[in-house]
C-alpha positions, 0 to 999 in steps of 0.5 A: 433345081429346087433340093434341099442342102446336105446340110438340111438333109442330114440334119432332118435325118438326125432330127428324125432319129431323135424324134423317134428315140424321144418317143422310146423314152431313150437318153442322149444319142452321140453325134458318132452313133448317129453318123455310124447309123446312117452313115453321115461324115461325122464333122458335118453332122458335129457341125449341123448338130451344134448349129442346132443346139445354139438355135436351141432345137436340141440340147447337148449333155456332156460326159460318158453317156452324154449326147445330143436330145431333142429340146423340143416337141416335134410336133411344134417344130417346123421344116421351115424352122430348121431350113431356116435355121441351118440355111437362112430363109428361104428364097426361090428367087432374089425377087420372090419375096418382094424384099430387096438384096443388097447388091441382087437387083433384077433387070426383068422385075418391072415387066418380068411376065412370071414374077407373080406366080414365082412370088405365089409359088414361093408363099406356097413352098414357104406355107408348106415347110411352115406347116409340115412339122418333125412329127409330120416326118415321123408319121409318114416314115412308121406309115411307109416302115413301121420301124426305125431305121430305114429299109433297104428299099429307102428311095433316097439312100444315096441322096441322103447318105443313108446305107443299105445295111444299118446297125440297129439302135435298138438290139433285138428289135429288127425290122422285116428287109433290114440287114445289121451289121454286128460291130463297127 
């Protein structure tokens, strides 16, 4: 089956927060308030979080109100980018790009029957993720939400660790179906 990893999700999810927040004018943001909003395994996300500052996606501000921020324009950055990123590039198959791996040969590769529509389908994935950026994400997510951050009624809650009942990041601003939790 085709899915992204956890990795990849968590980190389109925190890349997402950040969007949002950057678009709020809002300071860094810890890996802890990210993982307690959502509800991520803290080490996980430490880990993806630095994997972005060392590619540069984000930035990293030590000290008490230091954090994680956005370190580019989210209209500029694509899936593809962060997949690649944080997984290597992306291959449907061993064949699929038509550049060998070392040690990865196919039996089938001379007379395999589908291997042009494989390569297709791979350009077309590939072309896609290049083309859909972070703000892409957050466009669709105000459309489908108006707000920040994700209603209960969120179809993928329990694919990408996201919890029904969430703390608000922004105090007094809470959005119609959306339960928080005071403390934490």
């Amino acid at each position: 089956m085709l899915a992204l990893t956890r990795k990849t999700d968590y980190a389109l999810i925190a890349l997402s927060y950040l969007a949002q927040l950057r678009h709020q004018s809002a300071g860094p943001v810890s890996a802890k308030q990210i993982a307690e909003v959502f509800g991520l395994p803290l080490p996980l996300l430490m880990n993806i979080l630095k994997e972005l500052v060392q590619t540069r996606v984000l930035s990293s501000t030590r000290g008490a109100q230091g954090g994680y921020s956005l370190a580019v324009d989210p209209a500029k950055l694509s899936i593809l980018e962060v997949v690649t990123a944080l997984e290597g590039p992306v291959r449907l198959t061993p064949c699929s790009d038509g550049l060998p791996i070392v040690g990865q040969g196919c039996e089938l590769a001379e007379g395999c029957p589908i291997r042009g529509t494989i390569r297709t389908l791979h350009r077309r994935i590939n072309g896609f993720l290049a083309e859909l950026t972070l703000a892409d994400l957050q466009d669709e997510k105000r459309q489908a939400e108006d707000y920040w951050p994700i209603q209960d009624s969120h179809p993928g809650r329990n694919h990408c660790g996201c919890r029904a009942t969430l703390q608000d990041p922004t105090p007094g601003r809470v959005p119609a179906g959306v339960t928080t939790q005071s403390g934490a």
